[in-house]
C-alpha positions in Angstrom: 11.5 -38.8 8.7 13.1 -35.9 7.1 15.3 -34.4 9.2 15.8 -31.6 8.0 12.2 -30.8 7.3 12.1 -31.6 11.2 14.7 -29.2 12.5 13.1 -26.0 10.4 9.6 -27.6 11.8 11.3 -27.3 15.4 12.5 -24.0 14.8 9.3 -22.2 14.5 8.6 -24.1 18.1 11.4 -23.5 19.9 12.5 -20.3 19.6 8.9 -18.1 19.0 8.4 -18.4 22.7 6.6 -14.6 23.4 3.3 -14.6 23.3 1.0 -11.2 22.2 -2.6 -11.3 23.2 -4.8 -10.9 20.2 -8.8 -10.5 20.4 -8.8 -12.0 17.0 -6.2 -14.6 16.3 -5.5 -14.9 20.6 -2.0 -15.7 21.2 0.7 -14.9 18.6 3.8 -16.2 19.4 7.3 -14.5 18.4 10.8 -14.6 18.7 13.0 -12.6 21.2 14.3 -10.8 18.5 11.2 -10.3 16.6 9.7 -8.7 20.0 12.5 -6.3 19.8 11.7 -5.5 15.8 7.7 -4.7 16.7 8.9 -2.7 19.9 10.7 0.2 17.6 9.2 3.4 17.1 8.4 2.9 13.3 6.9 -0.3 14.0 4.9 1.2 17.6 4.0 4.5 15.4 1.3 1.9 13.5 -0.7 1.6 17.4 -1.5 5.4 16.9 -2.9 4.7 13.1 -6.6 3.7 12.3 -6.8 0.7 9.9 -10.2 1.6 8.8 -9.6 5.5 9.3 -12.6 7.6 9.7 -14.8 4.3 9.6 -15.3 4.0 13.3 -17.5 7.2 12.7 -20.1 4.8 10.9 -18.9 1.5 12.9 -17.8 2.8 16.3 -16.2 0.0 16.9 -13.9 0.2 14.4 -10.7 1.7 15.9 -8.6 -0.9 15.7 -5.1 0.0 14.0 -2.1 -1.5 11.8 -0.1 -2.7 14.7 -2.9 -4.8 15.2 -3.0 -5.9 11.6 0.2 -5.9 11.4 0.6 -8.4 14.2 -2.1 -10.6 12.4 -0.4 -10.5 9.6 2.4 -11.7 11.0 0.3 -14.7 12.7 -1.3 -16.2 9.9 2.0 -16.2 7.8 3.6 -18.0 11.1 0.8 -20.8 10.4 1.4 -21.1 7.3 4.8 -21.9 7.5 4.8 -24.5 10.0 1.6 -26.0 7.5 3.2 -25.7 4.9 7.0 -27.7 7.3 4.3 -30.5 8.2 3.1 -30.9 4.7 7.0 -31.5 3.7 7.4 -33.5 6.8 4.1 -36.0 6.1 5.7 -36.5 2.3 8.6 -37.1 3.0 9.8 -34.5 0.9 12.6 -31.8 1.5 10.9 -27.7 1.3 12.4 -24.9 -0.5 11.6 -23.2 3.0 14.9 -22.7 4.6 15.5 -21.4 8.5 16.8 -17.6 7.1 14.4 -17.4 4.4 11.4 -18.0 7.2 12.4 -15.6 9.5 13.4 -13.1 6.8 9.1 -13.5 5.6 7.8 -13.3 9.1 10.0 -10.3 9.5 8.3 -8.8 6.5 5.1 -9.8 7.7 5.2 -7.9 10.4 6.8 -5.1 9.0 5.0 -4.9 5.8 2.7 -1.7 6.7 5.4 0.2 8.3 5.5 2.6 5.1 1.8 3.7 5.7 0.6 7.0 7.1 -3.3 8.2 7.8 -5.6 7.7 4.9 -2.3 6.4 2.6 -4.6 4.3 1.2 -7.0 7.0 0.1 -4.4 8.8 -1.4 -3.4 6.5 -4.0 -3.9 9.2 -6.6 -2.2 12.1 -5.3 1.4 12.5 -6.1 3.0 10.7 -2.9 5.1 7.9 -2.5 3.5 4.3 -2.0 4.0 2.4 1.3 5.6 0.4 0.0 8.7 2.7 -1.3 8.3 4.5 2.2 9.0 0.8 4.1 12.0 0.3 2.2 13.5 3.5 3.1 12.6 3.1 6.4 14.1 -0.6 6.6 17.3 1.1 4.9 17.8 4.2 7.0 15.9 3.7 10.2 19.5 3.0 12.1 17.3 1.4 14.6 15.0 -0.8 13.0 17.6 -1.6 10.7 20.0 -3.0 13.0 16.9 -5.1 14.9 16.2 -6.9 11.6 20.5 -7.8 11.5 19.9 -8.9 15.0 17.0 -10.8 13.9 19.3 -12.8 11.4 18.0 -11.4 8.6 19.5 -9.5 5.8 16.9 -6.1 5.7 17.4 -5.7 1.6 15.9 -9.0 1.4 12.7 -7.8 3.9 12.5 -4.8 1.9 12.6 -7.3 -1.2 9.7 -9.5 -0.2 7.7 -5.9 1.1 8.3 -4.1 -2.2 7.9 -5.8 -5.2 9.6 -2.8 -7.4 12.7 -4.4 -6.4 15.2 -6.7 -8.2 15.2 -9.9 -7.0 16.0 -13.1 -8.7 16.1 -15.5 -5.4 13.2 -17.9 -5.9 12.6 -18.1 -2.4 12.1 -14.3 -2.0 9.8 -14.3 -5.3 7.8 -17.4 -3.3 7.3 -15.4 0.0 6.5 -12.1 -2.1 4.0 -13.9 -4.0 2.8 -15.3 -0.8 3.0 -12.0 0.9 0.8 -10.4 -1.7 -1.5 -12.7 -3.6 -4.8 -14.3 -3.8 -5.3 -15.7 -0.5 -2.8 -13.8 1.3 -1.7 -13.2 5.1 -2.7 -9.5 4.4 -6.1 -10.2 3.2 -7.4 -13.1 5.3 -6.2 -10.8 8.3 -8.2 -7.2 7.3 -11.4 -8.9 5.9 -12.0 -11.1 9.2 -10.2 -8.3 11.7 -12.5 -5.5 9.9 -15.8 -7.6 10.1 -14.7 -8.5 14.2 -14.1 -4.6 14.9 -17.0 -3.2 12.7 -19.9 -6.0 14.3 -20.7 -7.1 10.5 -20.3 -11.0 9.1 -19.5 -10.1 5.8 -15.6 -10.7 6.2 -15.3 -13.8 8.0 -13.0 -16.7 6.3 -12.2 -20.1 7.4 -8.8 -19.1 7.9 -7.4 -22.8 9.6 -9.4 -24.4 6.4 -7.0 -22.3 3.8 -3.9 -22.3 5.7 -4.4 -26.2 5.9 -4.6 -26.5 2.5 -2.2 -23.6 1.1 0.8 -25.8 -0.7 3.6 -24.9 -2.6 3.1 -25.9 -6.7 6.3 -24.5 -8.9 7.8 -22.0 -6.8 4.3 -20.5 -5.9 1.1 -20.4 -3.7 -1.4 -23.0 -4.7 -4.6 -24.8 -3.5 -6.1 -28.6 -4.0 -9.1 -28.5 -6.6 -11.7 -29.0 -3.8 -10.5 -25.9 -1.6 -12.4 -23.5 -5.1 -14.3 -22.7 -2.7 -12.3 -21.0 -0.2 -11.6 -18.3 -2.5 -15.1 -17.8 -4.1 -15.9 -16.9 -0.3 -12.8 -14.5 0.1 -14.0 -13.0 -3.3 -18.0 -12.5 -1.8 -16.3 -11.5 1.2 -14.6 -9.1 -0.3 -17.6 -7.8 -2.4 -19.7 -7.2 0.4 -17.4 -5.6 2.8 -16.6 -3.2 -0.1 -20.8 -2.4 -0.2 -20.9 -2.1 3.1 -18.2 -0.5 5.0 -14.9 0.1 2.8 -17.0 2.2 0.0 -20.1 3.3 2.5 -21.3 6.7 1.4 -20.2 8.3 4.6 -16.5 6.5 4.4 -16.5 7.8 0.6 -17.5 11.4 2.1 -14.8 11.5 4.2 -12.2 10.1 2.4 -12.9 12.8 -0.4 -12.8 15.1 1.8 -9.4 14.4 3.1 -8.3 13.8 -0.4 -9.4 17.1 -1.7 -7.9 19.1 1.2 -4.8 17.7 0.3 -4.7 17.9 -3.2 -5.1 21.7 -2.7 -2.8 22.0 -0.2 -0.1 20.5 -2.5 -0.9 22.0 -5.4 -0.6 25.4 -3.7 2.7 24.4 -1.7 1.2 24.5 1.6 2.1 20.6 3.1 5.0 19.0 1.1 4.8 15.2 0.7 7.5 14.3 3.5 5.6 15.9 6.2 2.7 13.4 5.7 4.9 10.0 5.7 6.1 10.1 9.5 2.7 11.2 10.8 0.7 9.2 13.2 -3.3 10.1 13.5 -3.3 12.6 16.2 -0.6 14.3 14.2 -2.8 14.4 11.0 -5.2 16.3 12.1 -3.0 18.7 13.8 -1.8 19.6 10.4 -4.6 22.6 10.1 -3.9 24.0 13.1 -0.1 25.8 11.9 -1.5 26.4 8.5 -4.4 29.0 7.5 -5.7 27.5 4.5 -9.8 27.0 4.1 -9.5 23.5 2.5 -7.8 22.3 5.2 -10.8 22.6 7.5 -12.2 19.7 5.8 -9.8 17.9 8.1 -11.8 19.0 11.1 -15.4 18.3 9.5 -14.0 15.1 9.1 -12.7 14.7 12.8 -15.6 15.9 14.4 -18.2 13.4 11.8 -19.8 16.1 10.0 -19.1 14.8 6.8 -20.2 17.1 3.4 -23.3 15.3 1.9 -24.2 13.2 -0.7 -26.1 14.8 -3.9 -25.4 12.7 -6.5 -24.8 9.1 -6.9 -24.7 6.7 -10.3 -23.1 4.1 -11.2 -20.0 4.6 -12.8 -20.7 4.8 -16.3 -17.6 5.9 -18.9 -20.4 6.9 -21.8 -21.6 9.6 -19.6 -19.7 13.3 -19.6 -19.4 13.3 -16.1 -17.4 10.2 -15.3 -15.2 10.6 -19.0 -14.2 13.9 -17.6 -13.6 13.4 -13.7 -12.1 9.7 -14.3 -8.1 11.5 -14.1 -7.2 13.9 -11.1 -6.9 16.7 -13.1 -10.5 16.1 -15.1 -12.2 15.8 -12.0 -10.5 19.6 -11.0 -11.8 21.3 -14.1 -15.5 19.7 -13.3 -15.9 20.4 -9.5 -14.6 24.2 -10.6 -17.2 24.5 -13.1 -20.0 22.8 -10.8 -18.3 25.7 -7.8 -18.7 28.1 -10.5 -22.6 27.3 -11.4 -23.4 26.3 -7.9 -22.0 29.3 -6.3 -24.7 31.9 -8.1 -27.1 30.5 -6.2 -25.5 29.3 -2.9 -23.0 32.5 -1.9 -21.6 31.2 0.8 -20.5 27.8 -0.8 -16.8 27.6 -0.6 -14.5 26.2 -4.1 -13.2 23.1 -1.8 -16.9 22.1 -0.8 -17.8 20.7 -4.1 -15.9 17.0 -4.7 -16.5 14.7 -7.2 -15.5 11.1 -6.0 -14.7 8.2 -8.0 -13.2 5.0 -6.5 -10.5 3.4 -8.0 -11.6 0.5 -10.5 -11.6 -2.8 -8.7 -11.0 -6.7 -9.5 -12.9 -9.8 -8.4 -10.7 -12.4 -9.9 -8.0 -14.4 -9.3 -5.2 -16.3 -10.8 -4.3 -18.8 -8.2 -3.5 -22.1 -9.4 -5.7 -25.0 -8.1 -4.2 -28.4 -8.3 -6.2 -31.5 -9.9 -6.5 -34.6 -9.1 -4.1 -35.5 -11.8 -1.6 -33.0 -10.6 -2.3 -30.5 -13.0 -2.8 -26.7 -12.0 -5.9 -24.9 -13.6 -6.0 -21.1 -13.0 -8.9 -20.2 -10.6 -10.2 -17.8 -13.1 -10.6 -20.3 -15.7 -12.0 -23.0 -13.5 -15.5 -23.9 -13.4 -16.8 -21.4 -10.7 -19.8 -19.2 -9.7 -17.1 -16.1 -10.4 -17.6 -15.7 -14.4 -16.2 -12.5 -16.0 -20.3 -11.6 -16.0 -20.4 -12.0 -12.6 -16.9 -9.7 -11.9 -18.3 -7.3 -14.1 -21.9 -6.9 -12.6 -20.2 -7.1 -9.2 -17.8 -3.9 -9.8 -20.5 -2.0 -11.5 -23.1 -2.6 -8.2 -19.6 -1.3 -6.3 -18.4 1.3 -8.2 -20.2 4.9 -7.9 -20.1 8.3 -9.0 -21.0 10.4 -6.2 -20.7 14.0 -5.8 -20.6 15.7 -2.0 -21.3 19.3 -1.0 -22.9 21.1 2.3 -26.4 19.6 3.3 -27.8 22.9 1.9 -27.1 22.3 -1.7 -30.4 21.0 -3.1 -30.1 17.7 -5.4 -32.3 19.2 -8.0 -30.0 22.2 -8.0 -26.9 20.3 -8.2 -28.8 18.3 -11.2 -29.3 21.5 -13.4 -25.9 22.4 -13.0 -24.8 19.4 -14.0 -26.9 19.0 -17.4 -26.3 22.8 -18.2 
């Protein structure tokens, strides 16, 4: 037996005795000192955050939030750890998995949405700092969380390492846990596609987590899978497709996140929020953000609270050969065409306000992935140029059945109307 394999093995055992009821994943065991990390206020601040948002408006039972992700998270990278300890163990061979370095990637596992505020992820155009960037200064200056990661035995430069991947780092075992942190088939995502699908009452996200973190191995410093296990990720890739179609990019979720985008956008174009009063803001805090400010946009924030989401008038598939989508592809295009719609619109609708008219265009999206898979010969293959039912024809009408050009405004704003402004 490899003892050494055996005492890291026994670690993960013997010390993660705190247990944290989960409806999805039930128990989820931790350390004392991890207990003491998720009990901070930067870390509890993620209980009062949506995970889905405004979702549970479509899916009421959507209100689950990033603590509850987060602590997911957290799970699944605990199992595979110990998998990936027993595979060692079975082989005989020693692991690049040492004692500090685990407890230093369960720590960012747990911590790795700290940086997020409401709708951050909606916002991924607007000139704010990422997550990301936020956790690391909150790891660095948050005198409290700080010191519980020290207590921890872990150095928090190296959390904020494996969180952030803008940082230096040449420690291979960092660059494995980041890549294992944020990859193919990782913690993250096998967490938010099956917790989603549980909270939102729909199939469509539901993986055979044990199966993958059973076969998950460790192939030149990175995340890999057996040949046979394709399969595994050509469900997380349908998975992914169809919770996209169905809840993420529903035309009601798509409503409201424009509509809290746009508010925004004019708020900080015209000085009236700054950035760093969004980042330590909890949900109930969001939307109290109108309430010491008189600006009209801003009242999309209460349309949005209370459901009554602008309406949907126009909706195409993304297409770059039309004007429309050339134009309103950038942040700034897609100013200059919902003033000129405002403008055309507003002649025959008086009381239809400048911030009422939003163009919305998701973000492009991938269906691929480069994860090796291991032959029988012991020879990795890139997914994406095995032999699977995921061909770049398949990615490509995928996206295109996803992505949409949609344009919201009042429920009084004919579609015909909208149309002739539009051509003219």
């Amino acid at each position: 037996m490899n003892t050494a394999v055996a005492k890291k093995l026994s670690s993960l055992y013997t010390h993660f005795n705190v247990s944290i009821r989960d409806p999805l994943w039930k128990d989820v065991h931790l350390s004392e000192e991890l207990k003491r990390i998720y009990l901070t206020p930067a870390v509890q601040k993620l209980g009062r955050i949506k995970q889905l948002g405004p979702t549970f408006h479509l899916y009421p039972g959507a209100v689950h939030t990033r603590l509850d992700h987060s602590l997911g998270v957290y799970h699944i990278s605990y199992t595979i750890l110990t998998n990936l300890l027993r595979q060692s163990l079975s082989s005989g061979e020693d692991s690049i998995l040492s004692e500090e370095g685990m407890r230093t990637f369960l720590c960012a596992s747990l911590l790795h949405d700290i940086g997020h505020f409401p709708f951050a992820h909606s916002l991924k155009e607007l000139p704010l700092r990422s997550h990301e960037t936020i956790a690391t200064s909150l790891i660095e200056n948050d005198r409290q969380l700080h010191d519980s990661i020290v207590e921890c035995g872990c150095s928090p430069s190296l959390v904020a390492a494996i969180i952030d991947d803008s940082l230096p780092t040449g420690d291979t075992e960092i660059l494995f846990y980041r890549s294992l942190l944020s990859g193919a088939l990782d913690p993250d995502k096998l967490d938010y596609l099956n917790r989603d699908a549980f909270f939102c009452g729909v199939p469509y996200g539901m993986q055979d987590v044990s199966f993958i973190t059973n076969h998950l191995m460790i192939f030149n410093g990175k995340p890999a899978l057996p040949f046979s296990a394709a399969g595994s990720v050509e469900h997380l890739l349908f998975s992914k497709y169809l919770m996209y179609k169905n809840v993420y990019w529903h035309t009601r979720v798509r409503s409201a996140t424009a509509m809290i985008k746009k508010a925004l956008l004019c708020s900080l174009e015209e000085g009236i929020i700054a950035p760093e009063e969004l980042y330590a803001l909890d949900d109930e805090q969001f939307f109290m953000v109108p309430e010491t400010r008189a600006f009209k946009p801003l009242t999309l924030f209460s349309q949005v609270r209370d459901n009554n989401m602008l309406s949907c008038r126009f909706e195409e598939d993304f297409d770059t050969t039309r004007i429309l989508d050339k134009q309103a592809s950038s942040l700034q295009g897609r100013r200059v065409m919902e003033e000129s719609l405002w403008q055309k619109l507003s002649t025959t609708y008086k009381s239809l306000e400048r911030h009422q008219v939003i163009i919305d265009i998701p973000e492009p999206i991938m269906f691929e992935s480069d994860i090796p898979l291991i032959q029988k010969d012991d020879t990795p293959i890139a997914f994406n140029k095995a032999d699977t039912v995921f061909s770049q024809d398949v990615e490509k009408v995928f996206t295109k059945n996803l992505r949409k050009t949609r344009i919201f405004t009042p429920s009084y704003v004919a579609a015909e109307v909208l149309l002739e402004a539009l051509e003219s």
